[in-house]
C-alpha positions in Angstrom: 23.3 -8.2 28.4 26.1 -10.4 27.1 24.7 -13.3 28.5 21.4 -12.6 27.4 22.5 -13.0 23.7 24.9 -15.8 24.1 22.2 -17.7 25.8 19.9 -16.7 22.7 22.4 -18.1 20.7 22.5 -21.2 22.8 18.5 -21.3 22.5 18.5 -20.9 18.7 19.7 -24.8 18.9 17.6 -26.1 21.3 14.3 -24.5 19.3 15.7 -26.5 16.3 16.6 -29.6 18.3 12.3 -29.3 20.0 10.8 -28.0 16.3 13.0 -31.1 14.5 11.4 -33.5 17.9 7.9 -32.1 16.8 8.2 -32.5 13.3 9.9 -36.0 13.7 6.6 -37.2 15.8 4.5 -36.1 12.7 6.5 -37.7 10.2 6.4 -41.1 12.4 2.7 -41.1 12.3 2.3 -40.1 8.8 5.2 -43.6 8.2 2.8 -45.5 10.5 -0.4 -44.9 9.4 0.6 -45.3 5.6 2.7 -47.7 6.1 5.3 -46.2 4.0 8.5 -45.6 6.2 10.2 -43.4 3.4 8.3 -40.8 4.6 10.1 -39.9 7.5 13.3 -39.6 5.6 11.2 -37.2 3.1 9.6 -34.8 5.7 13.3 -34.5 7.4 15.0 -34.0 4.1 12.1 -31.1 2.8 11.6 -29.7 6.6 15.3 -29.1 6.6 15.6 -27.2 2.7 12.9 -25.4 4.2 14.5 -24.2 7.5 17.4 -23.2 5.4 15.3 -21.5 3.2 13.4 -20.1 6.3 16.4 -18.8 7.8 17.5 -16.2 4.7 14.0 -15.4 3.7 12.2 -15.2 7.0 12.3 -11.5 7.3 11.1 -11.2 4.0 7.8 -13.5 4.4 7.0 -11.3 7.4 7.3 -8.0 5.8 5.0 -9.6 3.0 2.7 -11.2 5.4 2.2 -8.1 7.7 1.8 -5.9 4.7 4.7 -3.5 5.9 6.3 -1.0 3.2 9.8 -0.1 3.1 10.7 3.9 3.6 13.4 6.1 3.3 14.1 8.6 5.7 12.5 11.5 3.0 9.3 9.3 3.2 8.9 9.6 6.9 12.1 11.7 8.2 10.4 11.1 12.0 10.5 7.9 12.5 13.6 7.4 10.2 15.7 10.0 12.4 14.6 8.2 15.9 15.7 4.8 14.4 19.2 6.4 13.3 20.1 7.9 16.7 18.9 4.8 18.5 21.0 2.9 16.6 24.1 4.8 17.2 23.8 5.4 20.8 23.3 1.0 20.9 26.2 0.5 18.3 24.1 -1.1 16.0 24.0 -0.9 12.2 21.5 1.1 10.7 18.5 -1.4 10.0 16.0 -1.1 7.1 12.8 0.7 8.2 9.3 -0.5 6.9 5.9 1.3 7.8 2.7 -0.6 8.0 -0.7 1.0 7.5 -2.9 -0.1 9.8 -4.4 2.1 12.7 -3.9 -0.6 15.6 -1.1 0.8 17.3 2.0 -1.8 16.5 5.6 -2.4 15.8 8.0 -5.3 15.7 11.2 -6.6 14.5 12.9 -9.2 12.9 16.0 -10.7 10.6 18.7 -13.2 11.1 21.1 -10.5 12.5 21.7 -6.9 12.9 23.4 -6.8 9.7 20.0 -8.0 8.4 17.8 -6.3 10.7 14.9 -4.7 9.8 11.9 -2.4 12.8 9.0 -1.7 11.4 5.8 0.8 12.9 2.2 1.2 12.5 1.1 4.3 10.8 -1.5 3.7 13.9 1.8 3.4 16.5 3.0 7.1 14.7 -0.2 8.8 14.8 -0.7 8.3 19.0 3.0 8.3 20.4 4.7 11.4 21.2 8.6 11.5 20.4 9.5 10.2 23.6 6.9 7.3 23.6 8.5 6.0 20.0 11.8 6.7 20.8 10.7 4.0 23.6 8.5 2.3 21.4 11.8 1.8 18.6 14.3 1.5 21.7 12.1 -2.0 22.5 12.6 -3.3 19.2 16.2 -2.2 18.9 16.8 -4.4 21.9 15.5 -7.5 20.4 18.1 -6.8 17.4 21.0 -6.0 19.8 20.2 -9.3 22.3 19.6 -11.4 19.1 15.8 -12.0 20.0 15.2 -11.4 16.1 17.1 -14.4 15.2 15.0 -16.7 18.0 12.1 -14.9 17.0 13.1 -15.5 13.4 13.4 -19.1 13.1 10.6 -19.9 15.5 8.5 -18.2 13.6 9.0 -20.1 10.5 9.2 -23.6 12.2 5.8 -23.0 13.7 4.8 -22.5 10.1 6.3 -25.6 9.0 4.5 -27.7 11.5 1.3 -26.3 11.3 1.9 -26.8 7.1 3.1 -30.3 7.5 0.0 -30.9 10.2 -2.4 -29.6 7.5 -0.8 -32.0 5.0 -1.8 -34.6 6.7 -5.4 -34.3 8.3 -5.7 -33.4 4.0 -3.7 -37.1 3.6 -6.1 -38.6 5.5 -9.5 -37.8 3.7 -7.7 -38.1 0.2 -6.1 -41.0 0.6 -7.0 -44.4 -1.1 -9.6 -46.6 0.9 -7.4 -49.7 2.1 -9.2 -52.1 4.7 -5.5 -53.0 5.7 -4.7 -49.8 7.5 -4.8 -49.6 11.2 -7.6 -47.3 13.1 -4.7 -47.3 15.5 -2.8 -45.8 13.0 -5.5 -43.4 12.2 -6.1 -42.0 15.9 -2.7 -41.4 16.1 -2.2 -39.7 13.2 -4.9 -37.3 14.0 -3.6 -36.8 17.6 -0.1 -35.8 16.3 -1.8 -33.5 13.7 -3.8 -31.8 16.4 -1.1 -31.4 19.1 1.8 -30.6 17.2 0.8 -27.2 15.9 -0.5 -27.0 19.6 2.8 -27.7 21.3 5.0 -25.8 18.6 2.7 -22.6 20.1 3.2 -23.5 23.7 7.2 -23.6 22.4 6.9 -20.1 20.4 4.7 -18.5 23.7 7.2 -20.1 26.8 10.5 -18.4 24.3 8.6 -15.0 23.8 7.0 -14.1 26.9 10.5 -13.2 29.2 12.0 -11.6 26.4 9.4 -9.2 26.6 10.5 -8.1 29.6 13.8 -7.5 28.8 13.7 -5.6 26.0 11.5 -3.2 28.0 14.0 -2.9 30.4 16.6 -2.8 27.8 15.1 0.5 25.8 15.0 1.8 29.0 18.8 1.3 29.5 19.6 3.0 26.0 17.2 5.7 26.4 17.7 6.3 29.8 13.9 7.7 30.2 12.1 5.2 32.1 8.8 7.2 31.7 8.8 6.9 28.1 8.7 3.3 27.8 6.5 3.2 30.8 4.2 6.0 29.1 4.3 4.1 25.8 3.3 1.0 27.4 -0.4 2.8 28.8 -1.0 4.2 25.2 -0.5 0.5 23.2 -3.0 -0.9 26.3 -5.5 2.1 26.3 -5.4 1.7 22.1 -4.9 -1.6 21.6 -7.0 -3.2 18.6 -6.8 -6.4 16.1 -4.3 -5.4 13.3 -5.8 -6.5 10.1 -3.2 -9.0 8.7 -3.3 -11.1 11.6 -1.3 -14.2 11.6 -0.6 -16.4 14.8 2.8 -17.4 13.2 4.1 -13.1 13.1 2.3 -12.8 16.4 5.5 -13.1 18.8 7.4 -10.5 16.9 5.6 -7.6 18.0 5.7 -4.9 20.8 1.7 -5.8 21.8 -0.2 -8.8 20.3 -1.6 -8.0 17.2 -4.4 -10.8 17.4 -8.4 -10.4 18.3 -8.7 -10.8 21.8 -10.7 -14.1 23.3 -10.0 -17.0 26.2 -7.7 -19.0 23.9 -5.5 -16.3 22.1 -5.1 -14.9 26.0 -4.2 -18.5 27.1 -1.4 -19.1 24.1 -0.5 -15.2 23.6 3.3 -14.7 23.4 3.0 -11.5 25.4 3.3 -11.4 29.2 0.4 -8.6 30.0 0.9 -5.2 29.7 0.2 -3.9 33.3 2.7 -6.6 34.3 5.4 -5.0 32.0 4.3 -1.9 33.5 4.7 -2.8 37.0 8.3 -4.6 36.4 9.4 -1.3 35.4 8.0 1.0 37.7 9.2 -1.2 40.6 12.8 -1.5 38.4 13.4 2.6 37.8 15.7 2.9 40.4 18.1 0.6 39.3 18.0 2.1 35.3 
């Protein structure tokens, strides 16, 4: 487990290092093409406020952006008292507890560190689980705070917004732009190439970091509630009752227990969730060794 988060750590700088690449490559074509190479300097100078920004306000923007609502533990003393006595048995601090209404089964969490953590559940996730199953259900997300995925998660999810903003920027550039016979078509095609493929490539990035840790915070909930079943159990009810959540939002999608995005070909191809009977089947053939 101690290596898990020390090499989270470790990737929290190379996902700057790849996001920084990716934005770098936009910047470049946005120099090229208007032949203005200032701009490179301006998109790294305002890409990097915003990261900063991003990094203390991150767990804010996706409370606002999946519509979650604070509680205290009178508001919902179930779901408050399964978070406290998860968070004691892990040695974790006690993290803020948000409840979003919407019937599509769900959960996720997120902040810079467990001092700043906050879990948050669907009233959807409440209304189906049984205490064992949410005690799982919360024991999953509790892991990502205790292995530090909420950081990764975190600041991934806030540079894939970046690209995708500074990518729309400039397709919007390129149609408002003055006429000027002088500019390259080369410049042009590249331009709209970079646009296309780095929101593209900043997915495969946020899907490839996602996917594996999946997996272990299954197996980690597991290993703080010592009840394989539950997690197990919990895991059939989110597939049998899966749904579109109704603030959907690509960028949010990798910080929750079960994708929360309408099912097709391409959200299957780039989802940042292994499947669900393959998280099944990794712990069924792992209960032995909990």
């Amino acid at each position: 487990m101690y290596k898990q988060i020390a090499a989270n750590k470790r990737n929290t700088i190379v996902i700057m290092i790849i996001f920084v690449m990716i934005i770098t490559a936009i910047s470049v074509a946005f120099a090229y093409y208007f032949n203005n190479w200032w701009i490179i300097l301006y998109v790294l100078i305002a890409s990097s406020v915003y990261a900063l920004i991003q990094y203390y306000a991150a767990a804010s923007l996706a409370t606002a952006m999946t519509g979650a609502k604070e509680i205290e533990k009178k508001d919902n003393p179930r779901l408050w008292k399964i978070v406290e006595n998860l968070s004691l048995t892990a040695g974790l601090p006690m993290p803020r507890v948000y409840i979003i209404e919407d019937s599509a089964p769900n959960a996720f969490a997120t902040g810079r560190d467990p001092d700043h953590a906050v879990v948050a559940a669907t009233t959807g996730l409440l209304d189906i689980m049984n205490d064992k199953e949410l005690t799982a259900v919360m024991g999953h997300e509790l892991s990502h705070v205790k292995n530090y995925d909420i950081r990764v998660s975190m600041i991934t999810f806030g540079l894939v917004c970046l690209v995708g903003y500074v990518s729309d920027l400039g397709i919007r550039m390129m149609f408002f732009h003055d006429d000027d016979d002088d500019r390259s078509p080369i410049g042009l095609i590249f331009l709209v190439i970079t646009s296309i493929l780095a929101p593209l490539a900043a997915s495969v990035a946020q899907m490839a970091i996602s996917r594996e840790r999946e997996y272990l915070a299954d197996a980690s909930s597991v290993n703080i509630t010592r009840y394989p079943e539950g997690m197990i159990s919990a895991l059939k009810k989110l597939d049998e009752h899966t749904r579109p959540m109704k603030h959907q939002n690509a960028a949010t999608e990798a910080l929750y227990i079960n994708n929360p995005m309408r099912k097709g070909f391409w959200s299957n191809l780039f989802s940042t969730h292994p499947p669900i009977e393959k998280r099944i089947e990794r712990l069924e053939h792992g209960k032995k060794s909990f």
